[in-house]
C-alpha positions in Angstrom: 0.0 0.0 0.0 1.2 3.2 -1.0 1.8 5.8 1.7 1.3 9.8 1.5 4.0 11.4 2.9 3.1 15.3 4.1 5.6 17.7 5.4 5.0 20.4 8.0 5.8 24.0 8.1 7.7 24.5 11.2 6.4 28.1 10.8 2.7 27.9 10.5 2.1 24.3 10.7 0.8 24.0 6.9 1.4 21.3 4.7 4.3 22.0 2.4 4.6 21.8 -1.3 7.5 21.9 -4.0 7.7 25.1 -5.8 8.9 24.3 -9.7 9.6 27.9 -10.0 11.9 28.3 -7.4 13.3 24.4 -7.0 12.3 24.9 -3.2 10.0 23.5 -0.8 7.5 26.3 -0.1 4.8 27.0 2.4 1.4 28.2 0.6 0.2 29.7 3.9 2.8 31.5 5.2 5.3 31.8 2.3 8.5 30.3 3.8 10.8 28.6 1.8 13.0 25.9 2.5 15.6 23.7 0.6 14.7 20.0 0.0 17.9 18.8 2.1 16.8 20.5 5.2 13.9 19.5 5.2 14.4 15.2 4.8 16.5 15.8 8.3 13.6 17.7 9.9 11.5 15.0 8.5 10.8 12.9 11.7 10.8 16.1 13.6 8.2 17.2 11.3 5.7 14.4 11.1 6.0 13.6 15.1 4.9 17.5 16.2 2.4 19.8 15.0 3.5 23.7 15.9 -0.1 25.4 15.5 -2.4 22.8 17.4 -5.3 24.9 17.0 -8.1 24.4 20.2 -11.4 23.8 18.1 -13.4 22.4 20.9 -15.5 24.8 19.8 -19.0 24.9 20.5 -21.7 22.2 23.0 -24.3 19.8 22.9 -27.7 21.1 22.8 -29.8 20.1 25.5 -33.2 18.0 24.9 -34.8 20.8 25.8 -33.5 23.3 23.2 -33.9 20.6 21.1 -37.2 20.6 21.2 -38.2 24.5 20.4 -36.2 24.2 17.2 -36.7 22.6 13.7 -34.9 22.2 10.2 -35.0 23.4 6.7 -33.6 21.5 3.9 -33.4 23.6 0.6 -34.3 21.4 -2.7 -32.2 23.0 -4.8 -28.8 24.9 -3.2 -29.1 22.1 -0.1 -28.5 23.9 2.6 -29.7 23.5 5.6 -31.6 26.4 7.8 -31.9 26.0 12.0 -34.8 27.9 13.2 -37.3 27.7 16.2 -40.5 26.0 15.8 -43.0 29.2 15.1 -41.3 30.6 12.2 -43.3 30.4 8.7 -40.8 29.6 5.8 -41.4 28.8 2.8 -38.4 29.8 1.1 -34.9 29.4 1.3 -33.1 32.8 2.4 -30.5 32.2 -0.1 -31.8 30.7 -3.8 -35.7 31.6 -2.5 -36.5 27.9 -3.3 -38.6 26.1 -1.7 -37.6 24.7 1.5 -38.7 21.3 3.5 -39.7 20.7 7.0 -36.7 17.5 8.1 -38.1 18.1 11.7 -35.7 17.6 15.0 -32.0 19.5 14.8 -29.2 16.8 14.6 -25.2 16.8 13.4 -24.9 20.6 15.0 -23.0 22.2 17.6 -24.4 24.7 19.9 -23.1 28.0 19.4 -20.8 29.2 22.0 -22.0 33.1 21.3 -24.6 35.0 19.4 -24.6 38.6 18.1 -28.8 39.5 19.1 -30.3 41.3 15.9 -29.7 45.2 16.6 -31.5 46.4 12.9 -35.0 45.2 12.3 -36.5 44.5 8.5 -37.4 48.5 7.9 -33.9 49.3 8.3 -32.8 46.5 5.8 -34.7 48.0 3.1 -33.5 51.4 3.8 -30.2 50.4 3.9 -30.9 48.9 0.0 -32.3 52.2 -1.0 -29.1 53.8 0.4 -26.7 51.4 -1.3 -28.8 52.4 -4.6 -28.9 55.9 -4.6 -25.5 58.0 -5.9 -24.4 55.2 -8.5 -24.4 57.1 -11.8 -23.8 53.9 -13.8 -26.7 52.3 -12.5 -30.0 51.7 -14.6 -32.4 54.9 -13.9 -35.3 52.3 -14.3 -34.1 49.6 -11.8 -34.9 52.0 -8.9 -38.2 52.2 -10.0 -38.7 48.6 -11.4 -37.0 46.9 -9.0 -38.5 45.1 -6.3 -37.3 43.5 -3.1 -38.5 40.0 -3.0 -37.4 38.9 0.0 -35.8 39.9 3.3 -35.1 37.3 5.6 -32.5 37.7 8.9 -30.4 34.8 9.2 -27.8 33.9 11.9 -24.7 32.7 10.0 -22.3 31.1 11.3 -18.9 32.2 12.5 -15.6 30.4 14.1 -13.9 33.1 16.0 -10.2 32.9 16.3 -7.7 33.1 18.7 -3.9 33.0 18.3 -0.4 34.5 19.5 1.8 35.3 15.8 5.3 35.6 16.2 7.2 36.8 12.7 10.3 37.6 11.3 10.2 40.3 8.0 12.7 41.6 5.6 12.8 44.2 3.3 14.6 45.8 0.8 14.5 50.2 1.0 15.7 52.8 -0.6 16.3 56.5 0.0 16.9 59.5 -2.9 18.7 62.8 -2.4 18.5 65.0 -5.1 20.6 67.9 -5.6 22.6 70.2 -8.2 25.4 73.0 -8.9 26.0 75.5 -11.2 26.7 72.4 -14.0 24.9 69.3 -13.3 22.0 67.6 -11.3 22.4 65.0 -8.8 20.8 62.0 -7.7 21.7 59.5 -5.0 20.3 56.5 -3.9 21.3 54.7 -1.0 19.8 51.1 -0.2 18.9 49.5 2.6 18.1 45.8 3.9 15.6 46.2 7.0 14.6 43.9 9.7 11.1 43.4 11.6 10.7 41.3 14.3 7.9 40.7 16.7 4.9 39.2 18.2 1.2 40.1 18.3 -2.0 39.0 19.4 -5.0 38.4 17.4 -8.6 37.6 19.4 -11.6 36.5 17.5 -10.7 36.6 14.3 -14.1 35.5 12.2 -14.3 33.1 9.3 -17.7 32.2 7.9 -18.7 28.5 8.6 -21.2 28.1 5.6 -20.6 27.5 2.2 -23.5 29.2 0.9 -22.2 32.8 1.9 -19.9 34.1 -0.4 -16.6 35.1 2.1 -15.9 38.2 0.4 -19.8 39.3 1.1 -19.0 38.5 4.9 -16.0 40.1 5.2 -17.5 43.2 3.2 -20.0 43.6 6.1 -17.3 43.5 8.9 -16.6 44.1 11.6 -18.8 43.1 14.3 -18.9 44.5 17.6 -18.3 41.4 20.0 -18.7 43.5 23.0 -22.7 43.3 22.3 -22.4 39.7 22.3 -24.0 37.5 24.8 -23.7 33.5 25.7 -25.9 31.9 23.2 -29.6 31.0 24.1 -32.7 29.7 21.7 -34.9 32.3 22.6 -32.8 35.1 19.9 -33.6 32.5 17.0 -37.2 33.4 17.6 -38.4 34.9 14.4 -35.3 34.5 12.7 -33.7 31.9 10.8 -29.8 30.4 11.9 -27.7 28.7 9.0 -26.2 25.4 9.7 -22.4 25.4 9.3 -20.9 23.2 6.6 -17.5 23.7 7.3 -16.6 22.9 10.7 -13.8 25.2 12.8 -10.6 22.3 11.4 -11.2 23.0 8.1 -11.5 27.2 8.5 -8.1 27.3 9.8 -6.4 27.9 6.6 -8.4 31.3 6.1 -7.8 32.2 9.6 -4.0 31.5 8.8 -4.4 33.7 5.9 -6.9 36.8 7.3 -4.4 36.7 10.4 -0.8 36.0 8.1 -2.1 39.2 5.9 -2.8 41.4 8.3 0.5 40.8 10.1 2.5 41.3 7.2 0.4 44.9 6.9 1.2 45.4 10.0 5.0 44.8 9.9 4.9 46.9 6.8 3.1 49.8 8.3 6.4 50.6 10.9 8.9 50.8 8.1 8.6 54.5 7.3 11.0 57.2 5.8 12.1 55.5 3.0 11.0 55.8 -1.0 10.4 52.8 -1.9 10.1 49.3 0.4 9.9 46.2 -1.1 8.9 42.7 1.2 12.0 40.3 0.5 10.6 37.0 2.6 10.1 36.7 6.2 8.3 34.2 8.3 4.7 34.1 10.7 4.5 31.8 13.5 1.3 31.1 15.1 0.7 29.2 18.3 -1.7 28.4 21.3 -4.9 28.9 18.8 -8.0 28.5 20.0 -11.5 28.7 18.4 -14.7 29.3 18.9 -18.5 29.0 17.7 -21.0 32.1 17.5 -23.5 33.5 15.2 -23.9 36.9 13.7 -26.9 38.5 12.3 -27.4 39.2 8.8 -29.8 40.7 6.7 -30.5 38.6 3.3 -32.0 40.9 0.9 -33.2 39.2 -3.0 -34.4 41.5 -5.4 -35.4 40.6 -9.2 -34.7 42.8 -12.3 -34.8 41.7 -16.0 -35.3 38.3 -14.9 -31.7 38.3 -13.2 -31.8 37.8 -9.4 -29.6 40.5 -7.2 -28.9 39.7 -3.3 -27.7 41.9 -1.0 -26.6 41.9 2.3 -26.3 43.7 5.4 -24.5 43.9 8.9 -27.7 42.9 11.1 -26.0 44.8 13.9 -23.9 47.8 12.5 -25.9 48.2 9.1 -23.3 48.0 6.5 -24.6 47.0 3.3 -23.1 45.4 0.2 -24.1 44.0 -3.2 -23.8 43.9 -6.7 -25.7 46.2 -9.6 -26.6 46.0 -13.1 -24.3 48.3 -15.1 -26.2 50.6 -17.6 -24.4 49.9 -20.9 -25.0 52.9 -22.5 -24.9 54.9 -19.5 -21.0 53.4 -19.1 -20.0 53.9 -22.9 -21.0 57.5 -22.2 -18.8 58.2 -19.5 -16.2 56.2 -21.4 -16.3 58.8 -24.0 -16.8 62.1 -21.8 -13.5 60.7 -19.8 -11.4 60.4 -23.1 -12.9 63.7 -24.3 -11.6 65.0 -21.2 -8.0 63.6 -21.1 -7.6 64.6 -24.9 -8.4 68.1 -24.3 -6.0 68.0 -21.2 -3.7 66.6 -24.0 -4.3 69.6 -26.4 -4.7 72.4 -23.7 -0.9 71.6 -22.1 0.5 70.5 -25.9 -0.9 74.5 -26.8 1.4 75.9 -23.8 4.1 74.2 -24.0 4.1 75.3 -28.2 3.2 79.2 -26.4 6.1 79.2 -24.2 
């Protein structure tokens, strides 16, 4: 029988893969390279020890009576599966506004550790939709009026919250100009530099969306959340509301919290390298250890609106109100201000061509 053979990042605890275009072993979460030689002798070191060993006990066991006040959705056609207590009406899925079908008892779930209560009721939704509509020139004058909001549902979607200590190590490549000149020539010198960061930080609750269904750009575009208005999780805020059931579980989010938290380190980092004229990143390494994870739901607003027979959804921060979605584009509307921008730079063109031919 054949066996796989994965190596470890001693950095971020990722699995490691050869890199054709640079003849190295190379880490796709955290970027660290390594030759092949170094790491066979790190091999049993490697497969015996895992750096990151993230906590995911996130999460509990719902008690019979929980159990009992809540019910669950199966949607025909996108599949998912929506938690919600046993007096809401549905009849459509929040998502693909298919119909959806009673399964009965809740089962394969864990109970949320936290929940984020609805702040914004429905009125606000829509008012947040007619904001995010108004001031877009390129968007078609008669989908305002046309346009129709077909459904608005508020959904609890899932979240694993993230907790880790990051220690890294960044290089970078600067430079620095002087200009200057005499009575004969100009001057310019540049002086380089090769700068060092080093450091650790500490990232709490860092969200990654636990359902498939919901686009992680969307999420993200609606963040951030105020945890300090959120409260140990209890049945009673699912009342009127619908609450996705996660399809990816906290083990396999860890790579995007890797990446959300790796990115904004190396921002970070960045940020305290100032006074130079140019900086370039020239490798480095982020550590993570003693992760931990969590299970809560925050409130969204799902918004579906038809127009020419194309379905739009929006969506907004059920606690903050930020709102984002994608518009039509009006086609002639855009060719127009295509033209009016080239007239504009042509007769930039002309007007400094005329000076310069002046002077």
């Amino acid at each position: 029988m054949a066996t796989l053979l994965e190596y470890k990042c001693p950095c971020c605890g990722g699995a490691i893969e050869f890199d054709s275009s640079v003849q190295k072993m190379k880490c796709p979460y955290c970027d660290t390279e390594f030759d092949v030689q170094t790491l066979k002798s790190l091999d049993e070191d490697l497969n015996s020890r895992d750096d990151t060993e993230w906590e995911t006990q996130a999460g509990g066991e719902w008690s019979e009576n929980e159990q009992e006040g809540l019910c669950s959705y199966v949607c025909k056609s996108c599949g998912g599966e929506i938690v919600c207590d046993e007096n809401t009406i549905a009849a459509e899925c929040p998502y693909c506004d298919n119909p959806v079908v009673m399964t009965g008892r809740v089962s394969g779930m864990l109970k949320p550790d936290y929940v984020i209560p609805f702040k914004l009721n429905k009125e606000a939704a829509k008012s947040g939709l007619i904001k995010h509509l108004s001031g877009k020139r390129l968007l078609p004058k008669i989908f305002k009026d046309e346009n129709h909001i077909d459904r608005i549902k508020g959904v609890y979607v899932p979240f694993w919250l993230f907790d880790t200590d990051v220690n890294a190590d960044m290089r970078y490549n600067a430079t620095r100009t002087r200009v200057w000149s005499d009575s004969r020539y100009n001057y310019t010198e540049t002086s380089f530099f090769s700068i060092r960061r080093g450091g650790s930080m500490r990232f709490e609750r860092v969200p990654v969306d636990g359902s498939s269904k919901m686009a992680d750009d969307i999420m993200e575009s609606i963040e951030p959340y105020d945890f300090s208005e959120a409260v140990d999780f209890n049945t009673a805020y699912l009342a009127g509301y619908f609450a996705d059931k996660y399809d990816v579980d906290a083990q396999q989010s860890i790579s995007r919290a890797n990446e959300r938290i790796k990115n904004s380190t190396e921002t970070a980092f960045r940020d305290s390298v100032r006074g130079y004229a140019t900086v370039l990143p020239d490798g480095g390494s982020v550590r993570f250890s003693g992760g931990q994870a969590k299970y809560a739901l925050y409130p969204v607003w799902i918004l579906n609106t038809t127009w020419q027979d194309r379905k739009y959804v929006f969506a907004m921060n059920g606690q903050t109100g930020k709102f984002t979605g994608n518009l039509p584009v009006d086609k002639r509307a855009y060719r127009r201000w295509l033209f009016g921008l080239g007239a504009a730079c042509s007769a930039a063109v002309f007007a400094v061509t005329f000076l310069i031919w002046l002077l």
